[in-house]
Biopython code that builds the backbone (N, CA, C, O; Angstrom):
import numpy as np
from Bio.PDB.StructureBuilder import StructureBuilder

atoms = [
    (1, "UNK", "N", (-16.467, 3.631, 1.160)),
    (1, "UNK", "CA", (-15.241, 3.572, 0.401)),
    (1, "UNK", "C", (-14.055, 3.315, 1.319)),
    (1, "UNK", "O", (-13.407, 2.329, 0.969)),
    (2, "UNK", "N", (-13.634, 3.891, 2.315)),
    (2, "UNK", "CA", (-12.751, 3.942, 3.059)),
    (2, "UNK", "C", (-12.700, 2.200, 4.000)),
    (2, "UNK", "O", (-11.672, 1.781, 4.533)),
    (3, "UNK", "N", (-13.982, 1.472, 3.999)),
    (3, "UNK", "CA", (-13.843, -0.070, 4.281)),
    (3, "UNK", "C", (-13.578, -0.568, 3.729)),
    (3, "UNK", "O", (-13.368, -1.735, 4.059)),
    (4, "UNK", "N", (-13.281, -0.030, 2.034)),
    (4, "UNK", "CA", (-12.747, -1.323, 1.143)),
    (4, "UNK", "C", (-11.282, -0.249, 1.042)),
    (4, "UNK", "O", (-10.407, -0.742, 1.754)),
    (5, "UNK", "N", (-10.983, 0.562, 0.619)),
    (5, "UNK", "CA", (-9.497, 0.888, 0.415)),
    (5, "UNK", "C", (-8.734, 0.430, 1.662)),
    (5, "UNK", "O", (-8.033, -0.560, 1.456)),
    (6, "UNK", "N", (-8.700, 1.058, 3.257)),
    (6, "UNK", "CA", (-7.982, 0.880, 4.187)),
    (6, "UNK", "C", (-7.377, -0.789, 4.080)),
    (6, "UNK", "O", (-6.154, -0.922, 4.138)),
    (7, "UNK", "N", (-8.023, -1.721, 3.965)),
    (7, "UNK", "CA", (-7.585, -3.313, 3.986)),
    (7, "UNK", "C", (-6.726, -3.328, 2.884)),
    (7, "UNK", "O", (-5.680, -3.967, 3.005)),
    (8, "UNK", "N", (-6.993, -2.669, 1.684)),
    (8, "UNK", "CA", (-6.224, -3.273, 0.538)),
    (8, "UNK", "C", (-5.037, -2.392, 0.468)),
    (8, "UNK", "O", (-4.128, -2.945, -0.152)),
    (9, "UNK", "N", (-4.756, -1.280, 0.869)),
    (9, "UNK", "CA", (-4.052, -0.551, 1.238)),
    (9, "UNK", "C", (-2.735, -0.711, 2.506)),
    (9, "UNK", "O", (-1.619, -0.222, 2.677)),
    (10, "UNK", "N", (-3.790, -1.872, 3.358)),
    (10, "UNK", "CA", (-2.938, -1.904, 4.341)),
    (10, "UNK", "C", (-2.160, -3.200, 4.147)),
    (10, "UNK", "O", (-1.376, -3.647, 4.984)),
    (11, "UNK", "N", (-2.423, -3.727, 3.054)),
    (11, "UNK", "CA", (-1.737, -4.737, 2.760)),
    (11, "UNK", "C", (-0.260, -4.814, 1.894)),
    (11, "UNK", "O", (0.517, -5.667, 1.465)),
    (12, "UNK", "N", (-0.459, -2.957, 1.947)),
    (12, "UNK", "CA", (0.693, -3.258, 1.074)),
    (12, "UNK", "C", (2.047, -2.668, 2.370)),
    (12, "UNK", "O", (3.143, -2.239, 2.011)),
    (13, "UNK", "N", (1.690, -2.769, 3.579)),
    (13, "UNK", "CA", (2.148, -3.011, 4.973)),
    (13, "UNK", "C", (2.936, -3.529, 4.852)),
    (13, "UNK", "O", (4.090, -3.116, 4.736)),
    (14, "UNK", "N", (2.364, -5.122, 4.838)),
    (14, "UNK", "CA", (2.716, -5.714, 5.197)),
    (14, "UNK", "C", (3.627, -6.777, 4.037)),
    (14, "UNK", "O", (4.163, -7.867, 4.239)),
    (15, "UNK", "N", (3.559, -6.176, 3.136)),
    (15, "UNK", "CA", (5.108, -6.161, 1.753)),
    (15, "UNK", "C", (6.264, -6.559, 1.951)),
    (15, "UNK", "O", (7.116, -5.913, 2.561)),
    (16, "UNK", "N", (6.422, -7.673, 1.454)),
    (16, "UNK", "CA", (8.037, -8.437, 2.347)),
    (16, "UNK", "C", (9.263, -7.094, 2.064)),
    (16, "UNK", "O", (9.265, -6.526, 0.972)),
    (17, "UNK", "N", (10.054, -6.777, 2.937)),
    (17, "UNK", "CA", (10.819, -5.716, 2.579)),
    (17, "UNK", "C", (11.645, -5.499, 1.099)),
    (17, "UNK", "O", (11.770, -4.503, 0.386)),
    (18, "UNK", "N", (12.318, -7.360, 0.929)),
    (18, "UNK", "CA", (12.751, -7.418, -0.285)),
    (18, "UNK", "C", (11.870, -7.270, -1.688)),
    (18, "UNK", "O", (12.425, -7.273, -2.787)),
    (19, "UNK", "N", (10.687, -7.163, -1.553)),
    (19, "UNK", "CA", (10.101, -6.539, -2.429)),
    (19, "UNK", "C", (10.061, -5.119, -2.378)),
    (19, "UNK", "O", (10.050, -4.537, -3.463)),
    (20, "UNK", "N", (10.042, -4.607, -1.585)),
    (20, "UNK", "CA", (10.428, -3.207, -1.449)),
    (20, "UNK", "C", (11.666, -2.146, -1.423)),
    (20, "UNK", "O", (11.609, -0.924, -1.287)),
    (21, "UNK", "N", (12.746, -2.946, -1.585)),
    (21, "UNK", "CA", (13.728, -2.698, -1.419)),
    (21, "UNK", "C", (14.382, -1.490, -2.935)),
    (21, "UNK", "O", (15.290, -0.662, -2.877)),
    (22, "UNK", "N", (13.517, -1.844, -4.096)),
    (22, "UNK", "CA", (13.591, -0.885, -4.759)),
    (22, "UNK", "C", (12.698, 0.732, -4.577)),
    (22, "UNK", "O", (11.720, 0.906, -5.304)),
    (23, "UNK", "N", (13.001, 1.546, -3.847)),
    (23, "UNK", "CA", (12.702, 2.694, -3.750)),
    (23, "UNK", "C", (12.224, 3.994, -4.567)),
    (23, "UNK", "O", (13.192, 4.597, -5.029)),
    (24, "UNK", "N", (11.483, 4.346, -4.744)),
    (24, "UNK", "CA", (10.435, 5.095, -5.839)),
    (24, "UNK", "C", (10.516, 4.225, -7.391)),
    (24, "UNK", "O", (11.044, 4.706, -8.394)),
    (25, "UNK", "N", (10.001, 3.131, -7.339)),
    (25, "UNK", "CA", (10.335, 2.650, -8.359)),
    (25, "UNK", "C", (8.318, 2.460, -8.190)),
    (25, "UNK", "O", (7.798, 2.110, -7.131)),
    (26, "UNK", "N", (7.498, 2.789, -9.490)),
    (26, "UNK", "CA", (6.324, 3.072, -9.117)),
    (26, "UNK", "C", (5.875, 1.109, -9.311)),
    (26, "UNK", "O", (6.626, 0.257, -9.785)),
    (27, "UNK", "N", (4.497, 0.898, -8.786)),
    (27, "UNK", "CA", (4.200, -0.099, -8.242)),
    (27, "UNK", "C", (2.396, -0.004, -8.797)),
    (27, "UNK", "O", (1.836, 1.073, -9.003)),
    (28, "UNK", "N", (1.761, -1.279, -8.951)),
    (28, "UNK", "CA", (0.391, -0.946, -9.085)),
    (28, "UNK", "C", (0.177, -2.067, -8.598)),
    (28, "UNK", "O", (0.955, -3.017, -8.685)),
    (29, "UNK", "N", (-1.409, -2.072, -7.770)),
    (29, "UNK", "CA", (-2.080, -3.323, -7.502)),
    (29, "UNK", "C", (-3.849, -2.874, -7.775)),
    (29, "UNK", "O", (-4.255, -1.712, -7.802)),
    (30, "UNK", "N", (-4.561, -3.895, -7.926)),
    (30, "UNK", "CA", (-6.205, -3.793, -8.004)),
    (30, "UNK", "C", (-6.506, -4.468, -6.944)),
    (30, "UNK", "O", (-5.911, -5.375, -6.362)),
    (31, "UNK", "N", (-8.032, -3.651, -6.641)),
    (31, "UNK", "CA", (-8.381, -3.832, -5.483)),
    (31, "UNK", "C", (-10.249, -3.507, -5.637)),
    (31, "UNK", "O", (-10.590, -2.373, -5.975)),
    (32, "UNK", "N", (-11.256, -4.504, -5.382)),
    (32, "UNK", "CA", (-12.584, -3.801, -5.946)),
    (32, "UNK", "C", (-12.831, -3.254, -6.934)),
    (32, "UNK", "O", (-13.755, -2.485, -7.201)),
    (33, "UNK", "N", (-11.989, -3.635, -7.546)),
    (33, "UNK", "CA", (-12.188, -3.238, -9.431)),
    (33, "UNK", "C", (-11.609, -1.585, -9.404)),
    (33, "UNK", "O", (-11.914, -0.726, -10.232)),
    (34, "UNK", "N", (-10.709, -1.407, -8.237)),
    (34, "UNK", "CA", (-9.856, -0.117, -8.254)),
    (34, "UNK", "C", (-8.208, -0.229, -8.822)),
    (34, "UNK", "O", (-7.527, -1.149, -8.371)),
    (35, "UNK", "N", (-7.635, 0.672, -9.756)),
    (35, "UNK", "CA", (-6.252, 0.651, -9.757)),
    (35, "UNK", "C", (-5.695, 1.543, -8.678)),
    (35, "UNK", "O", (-6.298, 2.488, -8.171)),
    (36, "UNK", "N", (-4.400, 1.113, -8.366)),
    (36, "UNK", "CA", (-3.725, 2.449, -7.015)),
    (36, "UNK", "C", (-2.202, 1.750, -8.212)),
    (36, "UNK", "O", (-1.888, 0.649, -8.666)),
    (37, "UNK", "N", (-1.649, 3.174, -8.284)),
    (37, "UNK", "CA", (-0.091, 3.200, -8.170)),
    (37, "UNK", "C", (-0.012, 4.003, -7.266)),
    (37, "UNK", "O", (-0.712, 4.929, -6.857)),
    (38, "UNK", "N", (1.592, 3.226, -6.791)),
    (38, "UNK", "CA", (2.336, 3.366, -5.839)),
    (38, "UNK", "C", (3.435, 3.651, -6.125)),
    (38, "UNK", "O", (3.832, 3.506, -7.281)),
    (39, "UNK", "N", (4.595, 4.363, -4.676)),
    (39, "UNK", "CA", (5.696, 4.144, -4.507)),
    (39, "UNK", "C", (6.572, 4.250, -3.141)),
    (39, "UNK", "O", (6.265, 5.111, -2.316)),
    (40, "UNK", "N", (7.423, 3.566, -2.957)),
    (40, "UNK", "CA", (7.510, 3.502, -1.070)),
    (40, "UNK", "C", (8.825, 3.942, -1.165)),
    (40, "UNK", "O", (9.655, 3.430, -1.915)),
    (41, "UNK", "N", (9.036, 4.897, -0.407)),
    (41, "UNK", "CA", (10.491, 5.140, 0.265)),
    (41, "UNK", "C", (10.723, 4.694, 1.895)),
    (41, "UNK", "O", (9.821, 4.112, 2.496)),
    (42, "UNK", "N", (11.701, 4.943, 2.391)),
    (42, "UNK", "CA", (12.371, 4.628, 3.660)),
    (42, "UNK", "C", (12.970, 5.850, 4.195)),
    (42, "UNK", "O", (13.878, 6.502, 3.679)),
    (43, "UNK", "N", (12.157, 6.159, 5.641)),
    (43, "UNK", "CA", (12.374, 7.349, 5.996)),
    (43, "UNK", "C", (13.140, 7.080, 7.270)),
    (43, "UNK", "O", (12.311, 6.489, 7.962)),
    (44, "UNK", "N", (14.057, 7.161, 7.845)),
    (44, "UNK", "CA", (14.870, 6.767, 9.154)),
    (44, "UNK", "C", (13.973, 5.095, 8.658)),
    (44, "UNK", "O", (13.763, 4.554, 7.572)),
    (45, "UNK", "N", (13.630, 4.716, 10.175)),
    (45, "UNK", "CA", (12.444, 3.377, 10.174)),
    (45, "UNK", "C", (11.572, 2.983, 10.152)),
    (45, "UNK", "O", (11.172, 2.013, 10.797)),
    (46, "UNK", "N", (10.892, 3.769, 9.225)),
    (46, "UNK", "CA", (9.754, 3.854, 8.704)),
    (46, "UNK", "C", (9.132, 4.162, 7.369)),
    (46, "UNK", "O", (9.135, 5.327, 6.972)),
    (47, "UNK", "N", (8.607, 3.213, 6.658)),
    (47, "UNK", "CA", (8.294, 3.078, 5.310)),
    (47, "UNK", "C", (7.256, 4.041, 5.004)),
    (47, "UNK", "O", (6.218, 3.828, 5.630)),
    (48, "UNK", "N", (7.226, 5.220, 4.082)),
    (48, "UNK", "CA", (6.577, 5.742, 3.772)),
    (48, "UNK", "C", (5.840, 5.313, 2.358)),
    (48, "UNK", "O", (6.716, 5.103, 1.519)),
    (49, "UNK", "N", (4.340, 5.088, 1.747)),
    (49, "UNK", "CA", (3.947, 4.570, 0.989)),
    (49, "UNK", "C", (2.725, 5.614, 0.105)),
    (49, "UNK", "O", (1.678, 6.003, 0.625)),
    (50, "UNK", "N", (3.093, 5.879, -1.091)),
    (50, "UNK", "CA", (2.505, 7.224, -1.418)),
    (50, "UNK", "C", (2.259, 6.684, -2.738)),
    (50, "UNK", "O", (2.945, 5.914, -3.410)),
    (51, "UNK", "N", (0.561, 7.529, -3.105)),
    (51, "UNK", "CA", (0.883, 6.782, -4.421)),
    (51, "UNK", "C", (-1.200, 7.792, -4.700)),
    (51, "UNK", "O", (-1.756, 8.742, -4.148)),
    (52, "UNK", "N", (-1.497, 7.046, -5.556)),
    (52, "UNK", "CA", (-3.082, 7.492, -6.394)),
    (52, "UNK", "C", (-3.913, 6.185, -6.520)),
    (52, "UNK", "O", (-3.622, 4.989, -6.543)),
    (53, "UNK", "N", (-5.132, 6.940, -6.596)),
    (53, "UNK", "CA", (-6.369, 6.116, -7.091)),
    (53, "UNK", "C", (-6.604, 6.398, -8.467)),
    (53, "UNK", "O", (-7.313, 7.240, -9.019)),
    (54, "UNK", "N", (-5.840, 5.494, -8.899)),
    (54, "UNK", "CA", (-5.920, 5.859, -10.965)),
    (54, "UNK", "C", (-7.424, 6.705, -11.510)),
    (54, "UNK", "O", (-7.273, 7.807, -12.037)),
    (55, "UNK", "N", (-8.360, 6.330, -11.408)),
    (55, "UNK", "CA", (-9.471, 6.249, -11.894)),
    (55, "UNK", "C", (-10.308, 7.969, -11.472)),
    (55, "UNK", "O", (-10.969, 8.804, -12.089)),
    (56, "UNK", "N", (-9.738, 7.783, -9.978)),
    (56, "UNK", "CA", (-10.377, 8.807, -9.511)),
    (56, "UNK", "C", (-9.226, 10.276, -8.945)),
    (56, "UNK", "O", (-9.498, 11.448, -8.681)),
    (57, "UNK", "N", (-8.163, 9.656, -8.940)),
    (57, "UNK", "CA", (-6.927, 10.542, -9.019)),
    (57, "UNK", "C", (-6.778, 10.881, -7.428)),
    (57, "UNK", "O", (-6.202, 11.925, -7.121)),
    (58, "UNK", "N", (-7.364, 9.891, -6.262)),
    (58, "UNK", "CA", (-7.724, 10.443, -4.959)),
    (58, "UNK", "C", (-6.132, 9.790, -4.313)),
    (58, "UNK", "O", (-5.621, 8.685, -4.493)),
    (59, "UNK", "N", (-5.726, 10.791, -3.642)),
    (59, "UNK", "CA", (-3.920, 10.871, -3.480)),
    (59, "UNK", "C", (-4.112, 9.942, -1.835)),
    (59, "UNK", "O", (-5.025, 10.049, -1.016)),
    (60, "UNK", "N", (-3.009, 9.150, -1.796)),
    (60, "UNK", "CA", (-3.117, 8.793, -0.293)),
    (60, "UNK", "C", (-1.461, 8.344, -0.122)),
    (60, "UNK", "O", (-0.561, 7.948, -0.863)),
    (61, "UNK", "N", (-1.668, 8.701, 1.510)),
    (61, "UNK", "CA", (0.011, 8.665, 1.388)),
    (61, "UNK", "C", (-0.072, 7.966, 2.744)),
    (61, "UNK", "O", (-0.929, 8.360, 3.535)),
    (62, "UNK", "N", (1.042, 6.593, 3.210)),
    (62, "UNK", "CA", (0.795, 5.786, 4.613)),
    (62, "UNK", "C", (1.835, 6.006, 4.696)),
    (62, "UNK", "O", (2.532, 5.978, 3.682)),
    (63, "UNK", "N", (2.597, 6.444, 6.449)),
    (63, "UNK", "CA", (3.391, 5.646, 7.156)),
    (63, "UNK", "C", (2.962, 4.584, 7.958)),
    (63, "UNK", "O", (1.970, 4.566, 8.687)),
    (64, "UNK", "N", (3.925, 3.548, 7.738)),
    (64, "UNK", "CA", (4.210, 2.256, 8.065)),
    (64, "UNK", "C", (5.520, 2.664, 9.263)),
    (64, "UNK", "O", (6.523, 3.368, 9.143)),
    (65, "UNK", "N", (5.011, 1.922, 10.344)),
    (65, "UNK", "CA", (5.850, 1.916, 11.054)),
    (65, "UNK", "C", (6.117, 0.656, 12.227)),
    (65, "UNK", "O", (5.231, -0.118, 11.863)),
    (66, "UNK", "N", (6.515, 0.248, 12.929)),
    (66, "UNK", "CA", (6.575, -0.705, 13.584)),
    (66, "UNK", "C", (5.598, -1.616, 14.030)),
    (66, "UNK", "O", (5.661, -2.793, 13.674)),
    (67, "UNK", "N", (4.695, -1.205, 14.773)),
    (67, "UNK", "CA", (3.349, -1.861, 14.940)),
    (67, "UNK", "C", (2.126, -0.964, 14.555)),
    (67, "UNK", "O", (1.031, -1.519, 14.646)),
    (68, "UNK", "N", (2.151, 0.734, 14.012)),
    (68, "UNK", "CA", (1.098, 1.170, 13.625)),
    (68, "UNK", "C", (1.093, 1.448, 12.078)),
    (68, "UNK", "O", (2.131, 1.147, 11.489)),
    (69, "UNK", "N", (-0.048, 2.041, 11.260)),
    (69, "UNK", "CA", (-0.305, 2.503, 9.930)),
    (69, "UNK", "C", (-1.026, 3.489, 10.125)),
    (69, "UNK", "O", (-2.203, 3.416, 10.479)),
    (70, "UNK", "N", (-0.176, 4.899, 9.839)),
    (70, "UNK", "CA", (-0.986, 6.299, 9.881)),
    (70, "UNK", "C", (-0.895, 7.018, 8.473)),
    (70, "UNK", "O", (-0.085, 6.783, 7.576)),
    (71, "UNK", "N", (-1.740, 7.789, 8.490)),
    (71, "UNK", "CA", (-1.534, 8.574, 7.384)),
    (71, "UNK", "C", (-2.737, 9.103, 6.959)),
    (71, "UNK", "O", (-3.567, 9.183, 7.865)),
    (72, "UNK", "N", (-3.332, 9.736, 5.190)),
    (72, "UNK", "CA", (-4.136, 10.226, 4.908)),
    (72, "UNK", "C", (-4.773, 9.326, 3.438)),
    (72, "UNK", "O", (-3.943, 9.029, 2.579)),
    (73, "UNK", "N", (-6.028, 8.991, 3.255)),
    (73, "UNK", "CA", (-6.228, 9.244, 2.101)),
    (73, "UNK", "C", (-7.507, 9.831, 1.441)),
    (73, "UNK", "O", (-8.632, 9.601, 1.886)),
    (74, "UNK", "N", (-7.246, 10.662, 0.272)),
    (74, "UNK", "CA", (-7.588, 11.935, -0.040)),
    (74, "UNK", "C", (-7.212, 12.856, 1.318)),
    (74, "UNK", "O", (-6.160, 13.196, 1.859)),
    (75, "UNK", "N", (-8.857, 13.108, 1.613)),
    (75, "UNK", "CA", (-8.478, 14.520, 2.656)),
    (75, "UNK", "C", (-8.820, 13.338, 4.191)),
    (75, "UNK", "O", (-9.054, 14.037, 5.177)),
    (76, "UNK", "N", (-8.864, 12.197, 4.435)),
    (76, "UNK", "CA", (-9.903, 11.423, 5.421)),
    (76, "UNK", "C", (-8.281, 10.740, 6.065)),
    (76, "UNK", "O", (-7.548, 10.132, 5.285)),
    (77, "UNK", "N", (-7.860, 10.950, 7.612)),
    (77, "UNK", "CA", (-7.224, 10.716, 7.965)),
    (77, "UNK", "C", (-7.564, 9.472, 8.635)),
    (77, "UNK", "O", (-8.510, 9.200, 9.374)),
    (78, "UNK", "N", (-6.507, 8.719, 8.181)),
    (78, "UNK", "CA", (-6.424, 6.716, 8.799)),
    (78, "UNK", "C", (-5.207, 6.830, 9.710)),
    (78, "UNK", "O", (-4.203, 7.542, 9.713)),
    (79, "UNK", "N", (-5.859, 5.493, 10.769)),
    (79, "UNK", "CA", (-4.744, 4.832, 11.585)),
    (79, "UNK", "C", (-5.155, 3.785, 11.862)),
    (79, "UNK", "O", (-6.273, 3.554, 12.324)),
    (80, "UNK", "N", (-4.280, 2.983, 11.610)),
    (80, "UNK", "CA", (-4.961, 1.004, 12.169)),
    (80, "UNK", "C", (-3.493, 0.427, 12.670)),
    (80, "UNK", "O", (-2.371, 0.930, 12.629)),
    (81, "UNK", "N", (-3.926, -0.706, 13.107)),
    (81, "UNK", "CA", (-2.645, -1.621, 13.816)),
    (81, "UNK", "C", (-2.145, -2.307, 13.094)),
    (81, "UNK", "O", (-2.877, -3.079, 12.474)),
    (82, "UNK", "N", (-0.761, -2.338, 12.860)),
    (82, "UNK", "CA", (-0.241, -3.200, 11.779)),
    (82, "UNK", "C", (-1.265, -4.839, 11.780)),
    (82, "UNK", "O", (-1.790, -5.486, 10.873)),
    (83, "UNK", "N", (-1.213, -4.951, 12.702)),
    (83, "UNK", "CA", (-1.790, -6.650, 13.530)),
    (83, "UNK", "C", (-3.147, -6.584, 12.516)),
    (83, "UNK", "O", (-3.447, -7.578, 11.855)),
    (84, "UNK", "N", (-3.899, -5.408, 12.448)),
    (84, "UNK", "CA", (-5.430, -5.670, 11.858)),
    (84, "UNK", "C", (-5.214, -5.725, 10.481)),
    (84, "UNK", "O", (-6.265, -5.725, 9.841)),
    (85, "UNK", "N", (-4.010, -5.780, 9.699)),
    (85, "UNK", "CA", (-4.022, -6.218, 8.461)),
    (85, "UNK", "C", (-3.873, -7.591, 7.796)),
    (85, "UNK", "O", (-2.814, -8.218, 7.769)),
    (86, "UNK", "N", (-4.888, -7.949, 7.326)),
    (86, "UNK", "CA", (-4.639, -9.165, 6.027)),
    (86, "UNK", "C", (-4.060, -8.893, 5.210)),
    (86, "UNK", "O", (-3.950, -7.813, 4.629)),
    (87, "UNK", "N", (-3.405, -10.264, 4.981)),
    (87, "UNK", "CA", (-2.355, -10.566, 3.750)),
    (87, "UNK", "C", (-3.165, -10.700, 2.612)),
    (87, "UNK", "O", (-4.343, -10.403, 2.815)),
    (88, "UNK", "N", (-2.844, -11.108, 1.321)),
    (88, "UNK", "CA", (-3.338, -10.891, 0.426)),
    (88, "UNK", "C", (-3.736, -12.619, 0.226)),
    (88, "UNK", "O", (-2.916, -13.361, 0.765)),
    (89, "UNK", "N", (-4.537, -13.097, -0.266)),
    (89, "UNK", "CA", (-4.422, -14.627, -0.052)),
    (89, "UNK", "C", (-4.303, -15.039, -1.514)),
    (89, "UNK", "O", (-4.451, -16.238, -1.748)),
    (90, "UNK", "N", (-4.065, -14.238, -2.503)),
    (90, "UNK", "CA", (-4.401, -14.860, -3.923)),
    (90, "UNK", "C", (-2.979, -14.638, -4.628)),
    (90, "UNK", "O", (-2.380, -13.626, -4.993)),
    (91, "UNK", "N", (-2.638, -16.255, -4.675)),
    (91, "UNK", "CA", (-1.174, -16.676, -5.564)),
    (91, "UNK", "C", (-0.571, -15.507, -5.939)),
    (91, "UNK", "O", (-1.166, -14.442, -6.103)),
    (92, "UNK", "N", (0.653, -15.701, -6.082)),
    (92, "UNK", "CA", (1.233, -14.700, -7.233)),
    (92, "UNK", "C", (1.454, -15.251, -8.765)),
    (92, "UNK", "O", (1.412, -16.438, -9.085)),
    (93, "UNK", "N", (1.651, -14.359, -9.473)),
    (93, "UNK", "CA", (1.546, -14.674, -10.771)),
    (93, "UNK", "C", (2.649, -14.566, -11.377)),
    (93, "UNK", "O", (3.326, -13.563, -11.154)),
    (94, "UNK", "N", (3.097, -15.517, -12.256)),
    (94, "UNK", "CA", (4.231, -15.766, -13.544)),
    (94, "UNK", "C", (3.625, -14.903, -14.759)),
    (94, "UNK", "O", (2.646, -15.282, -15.401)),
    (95, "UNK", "N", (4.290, -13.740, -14.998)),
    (95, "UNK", "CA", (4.312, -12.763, -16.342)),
    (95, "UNK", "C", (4.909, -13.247, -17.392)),
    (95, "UNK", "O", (4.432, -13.199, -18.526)),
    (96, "UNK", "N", (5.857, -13.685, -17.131)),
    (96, "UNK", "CA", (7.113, -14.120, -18.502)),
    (96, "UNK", "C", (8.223, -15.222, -17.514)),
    (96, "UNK", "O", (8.586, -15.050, -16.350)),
    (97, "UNK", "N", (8.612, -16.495, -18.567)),
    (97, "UNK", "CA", (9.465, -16.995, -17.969)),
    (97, "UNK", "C", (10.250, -17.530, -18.925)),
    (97, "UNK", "O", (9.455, -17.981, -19.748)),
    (98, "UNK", "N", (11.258, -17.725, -19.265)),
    (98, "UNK", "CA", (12.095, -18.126, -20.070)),
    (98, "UNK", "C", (13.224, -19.212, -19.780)),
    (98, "UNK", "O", (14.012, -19.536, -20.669)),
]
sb = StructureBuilder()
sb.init_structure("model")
sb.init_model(0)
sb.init_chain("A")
sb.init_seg("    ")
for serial, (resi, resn, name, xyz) in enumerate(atoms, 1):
    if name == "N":
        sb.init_residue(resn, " ", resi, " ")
    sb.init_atom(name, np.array(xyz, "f"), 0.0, 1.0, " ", f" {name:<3s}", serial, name[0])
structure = sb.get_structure()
């Protein structure tokens, strides 16, 4: 479990800031047929990213910080290099356009 969450997780790293720029404003992405909501605040310089595994209710919370990604999810403590994260490679999507 923790080889497929850490990547999809760490992708939300690497989140252009201006998408992030709204602060506890909650957030969802799928991942392996998993839901996670989210929500990121800004702590001094460093993005904190906290949020659930819908399905299974398993809590994980990342700091993001300059070149590392630490943190916990559930009880299983992570750290990776910003550098070892992939981007997401699949388009973004048009919801509504008028």
């Amino acid at each position: 479990m923790k080889n497929y969450i850490l990547p999809a997780l760490g992708l939300l790293a690497l989140a252009p800031t201006a998408a992030l720029a709204q602060d506890d404003a909650t957030k969802r992405f799928e991942h392996e047929g998993a839901t996670y909501s989210y929500t990121v605040t800004k702590v001094g310089d460093t993005r904190v990213i906290s949020g659930v595994e819908e399905r299974t209710g398993k809590p994980f919370t990342l700091r993001v910080g300059q070149h590392r990604v630490r943190g916990t999810v559930g009880s299983q403590q992570v750290s990776f290099a910003l550098r070892d994260v992939e981007p997401l490679v699949k388009p973004a999507a048009t919801l509504a356009s008028r």
